[in-house]
C-alpha positions in Angstrom: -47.0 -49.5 -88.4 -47.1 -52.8 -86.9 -48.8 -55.8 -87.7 -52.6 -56.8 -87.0 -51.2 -59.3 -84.8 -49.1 -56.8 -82.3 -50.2 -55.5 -79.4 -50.0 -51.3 -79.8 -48.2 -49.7 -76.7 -50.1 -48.4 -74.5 -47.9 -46.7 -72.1 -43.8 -45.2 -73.6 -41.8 -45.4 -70.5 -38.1 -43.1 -70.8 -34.9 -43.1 -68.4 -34.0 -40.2 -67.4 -30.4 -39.8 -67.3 -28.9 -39.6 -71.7 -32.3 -40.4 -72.9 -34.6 -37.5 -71.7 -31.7 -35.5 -70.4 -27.8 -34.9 -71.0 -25.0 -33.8 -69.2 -24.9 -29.7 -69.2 -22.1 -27.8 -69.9 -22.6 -25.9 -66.6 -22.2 -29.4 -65.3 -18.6 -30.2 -67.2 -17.7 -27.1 -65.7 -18.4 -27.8 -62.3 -16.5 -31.1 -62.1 -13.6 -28.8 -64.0 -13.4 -27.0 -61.1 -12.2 -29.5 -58.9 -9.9 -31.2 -61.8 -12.5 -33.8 -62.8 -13.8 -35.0 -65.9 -16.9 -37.2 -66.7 -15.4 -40.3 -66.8 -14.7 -39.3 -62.9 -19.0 -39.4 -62.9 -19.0 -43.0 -64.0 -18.9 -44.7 -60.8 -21.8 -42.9 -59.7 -24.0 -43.9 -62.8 -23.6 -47.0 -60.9 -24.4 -46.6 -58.0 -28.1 -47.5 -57.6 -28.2 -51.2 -57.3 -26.1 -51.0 -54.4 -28.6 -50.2 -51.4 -30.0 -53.5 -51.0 -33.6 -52.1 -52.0 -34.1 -49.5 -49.4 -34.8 -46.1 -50.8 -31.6 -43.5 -50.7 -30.5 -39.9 -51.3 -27.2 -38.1 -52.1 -25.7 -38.0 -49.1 -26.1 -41.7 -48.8 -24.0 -42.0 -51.9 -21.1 -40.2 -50.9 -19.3 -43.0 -48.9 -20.4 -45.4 -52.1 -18.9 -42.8 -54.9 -15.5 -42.4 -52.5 -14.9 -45.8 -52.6 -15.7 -45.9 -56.6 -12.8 -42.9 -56.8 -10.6 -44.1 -54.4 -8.3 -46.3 -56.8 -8.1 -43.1 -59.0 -8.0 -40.4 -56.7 -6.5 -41.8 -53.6 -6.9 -39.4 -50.3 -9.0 -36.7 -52.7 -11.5 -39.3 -53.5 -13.7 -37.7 -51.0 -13.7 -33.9 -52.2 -14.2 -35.4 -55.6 -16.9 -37.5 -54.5 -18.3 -34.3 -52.7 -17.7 -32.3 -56.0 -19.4 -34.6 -57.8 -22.7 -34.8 -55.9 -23.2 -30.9 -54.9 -22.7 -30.0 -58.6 -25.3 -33.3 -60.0 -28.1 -31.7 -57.4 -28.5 -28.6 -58.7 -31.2 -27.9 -61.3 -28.7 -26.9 -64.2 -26.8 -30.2 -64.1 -28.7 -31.4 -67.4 -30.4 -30.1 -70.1 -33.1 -31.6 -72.1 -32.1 -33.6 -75.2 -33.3 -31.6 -78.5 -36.1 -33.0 -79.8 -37.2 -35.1 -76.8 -39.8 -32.8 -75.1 -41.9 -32.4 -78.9 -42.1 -36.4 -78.9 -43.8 -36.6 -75.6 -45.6 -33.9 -76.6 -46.5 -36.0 -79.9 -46.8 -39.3 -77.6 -49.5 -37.6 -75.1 -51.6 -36.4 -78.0 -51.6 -39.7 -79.6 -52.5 -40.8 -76.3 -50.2 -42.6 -74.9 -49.2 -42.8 -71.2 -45.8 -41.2 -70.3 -43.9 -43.2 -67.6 -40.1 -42.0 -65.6 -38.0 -44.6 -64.6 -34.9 -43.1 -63.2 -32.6 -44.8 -60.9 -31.2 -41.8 -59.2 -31.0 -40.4 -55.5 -34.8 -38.8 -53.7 -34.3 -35.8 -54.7 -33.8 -36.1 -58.4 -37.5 -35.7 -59.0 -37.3 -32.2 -57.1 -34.4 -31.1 -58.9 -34.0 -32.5 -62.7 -37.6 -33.9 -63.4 -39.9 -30.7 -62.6 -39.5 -29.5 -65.9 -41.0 -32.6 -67.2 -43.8 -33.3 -64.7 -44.9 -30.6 -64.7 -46.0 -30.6 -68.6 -49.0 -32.9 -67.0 -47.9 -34.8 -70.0 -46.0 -37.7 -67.6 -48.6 -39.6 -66.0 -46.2 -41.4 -63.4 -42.3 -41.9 -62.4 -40.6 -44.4 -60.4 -37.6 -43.1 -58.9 -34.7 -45.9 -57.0 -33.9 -43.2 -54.5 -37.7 -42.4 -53.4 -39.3 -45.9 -54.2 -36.3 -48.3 -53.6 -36.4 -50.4 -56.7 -33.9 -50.0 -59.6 -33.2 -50.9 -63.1 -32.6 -53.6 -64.3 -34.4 -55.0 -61.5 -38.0 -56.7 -62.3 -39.5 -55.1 -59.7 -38.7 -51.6 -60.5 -39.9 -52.0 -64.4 -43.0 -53.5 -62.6 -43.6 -51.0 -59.9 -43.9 -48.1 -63.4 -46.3 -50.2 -65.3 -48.7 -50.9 -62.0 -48.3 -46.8 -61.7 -49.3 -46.6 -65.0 -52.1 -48.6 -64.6 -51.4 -51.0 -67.5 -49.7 -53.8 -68.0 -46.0 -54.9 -68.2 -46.2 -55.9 -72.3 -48.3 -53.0 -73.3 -45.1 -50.7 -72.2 -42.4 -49.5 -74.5 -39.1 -48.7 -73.0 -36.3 -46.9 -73.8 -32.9 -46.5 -72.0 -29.6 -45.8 -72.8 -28.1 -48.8 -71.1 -28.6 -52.0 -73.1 -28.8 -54.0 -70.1 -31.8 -52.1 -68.8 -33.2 -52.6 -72.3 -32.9 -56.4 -72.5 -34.5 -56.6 -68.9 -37.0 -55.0 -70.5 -37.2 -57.3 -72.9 -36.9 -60.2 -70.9 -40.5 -59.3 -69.3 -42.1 -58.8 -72.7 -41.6 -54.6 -73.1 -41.0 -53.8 -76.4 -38.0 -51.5 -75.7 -35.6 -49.3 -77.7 -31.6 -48.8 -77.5 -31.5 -44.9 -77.6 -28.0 -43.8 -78.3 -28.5 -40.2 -78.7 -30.6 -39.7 -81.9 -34.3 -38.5 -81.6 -35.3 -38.9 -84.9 -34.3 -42.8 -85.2 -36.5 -43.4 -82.0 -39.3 -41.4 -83.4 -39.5 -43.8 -86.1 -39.4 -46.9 -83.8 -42.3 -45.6 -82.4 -43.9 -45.0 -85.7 -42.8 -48.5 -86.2 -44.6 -49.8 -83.4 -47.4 -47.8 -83.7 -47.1 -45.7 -80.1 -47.4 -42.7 -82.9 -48.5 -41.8 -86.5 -46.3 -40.5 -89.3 -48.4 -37.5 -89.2 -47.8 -37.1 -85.6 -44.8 -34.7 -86.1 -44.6 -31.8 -84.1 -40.5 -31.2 -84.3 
């Protein structure tokens, strides 16, 4: 637990993208279709800071991803960006990361607000966060596409705490990108690296008292 002197989260604020969510299989398999690989999805993790602030969807990124392909792909950077984009919009293109939706699940009984901050197109909330929303567990999202503000941006981590309706050092934040993290940081979120293992950030958030030790429901 943390110390009398620490301030208890009062809001646990996930990415979306490798922290709530992976990469499906159905997803590798779509980009092996059209000969391309993951690393070909890198420029478009990218992507989102990029639009000067103004909210965006796929079709916006297209032009954005080409270019990002073009020194690898040449001509057929525009199929692959193409590729690339249908197959990330449908519903199957993640999958949930084991573990992840029994610590929300721990995290909302404990009470604790559940916050979104995703920095993909529009219509990522339709397609890849329903599952989660719809819980009623997640009590707000901020999404660069829809609201126009992206990680590691200020504005975007204080757009999710306003939405939240608490304030910016009573969030805890966790990402997958460091950089996002020590933005985080920077405005006085505690925050966590996650790099994949849900039992290690459980007990960060034991640490910092967002949950008990009892509060196990994996």
């Amino acid at each position: 637990m943390t110390g009398s002197d620490e301030r208890l989260p009062d809001a646990v604020i996930f990415d979306f993208a490798m922290t709530l969510s992976r990469l499906s299989e159905y997803y590798v398999k779509r980009l092996a279709e059209h000969g391309l690989g993951i690393r070909d999805v890198i420029p478009y993790l990218r992507l989102e800071d990029q639009f000067g602030g103004e909210p965006f969807g796929v079709d916006d990124m297209a032009p954005v991803l080409e270019a990002g392909l073009a020194p690898e792909h040449g001509e057929n950077a525009g199929r692959a960006a193409a590729a690339i984009l249908s197959a990330y919009s449908e519903s199957e293109a993640f999958e949930p990361i084991e573990g992840i939706d029994n610590l929300i699940s721990d995290l909302h009984g404990a009470g604790r607000k559940i916050g979104i901050l995703a920095n993909g197109a529009a219509e990522v909330e339709a397609a890849h966060l329903t599952d989660f929303v719809n819980t009623g567990m997640v009590t707000a999202t901020v999404l660069a596409g829809r609201d126009g503000v992206s990680k590691p941006a200020r504005a975007a981590f204080e757009l999710i705490a306003e939405r939240l309706g608490v304030a910016v050092e009573g969030c805890y934040f966790i990402d997958d990108s460091e950089q996002n993290v020590d933005a985080a940081r920077a405005l006085q979120m505690s925050a966590f690296h996650f790099v994949g293992d849900v039992a290690e950030l459980r007990r960060a958030l034991v640490k910092a008292g967002a949950l008990s030790e009892h509060d196990d429901t994996a």
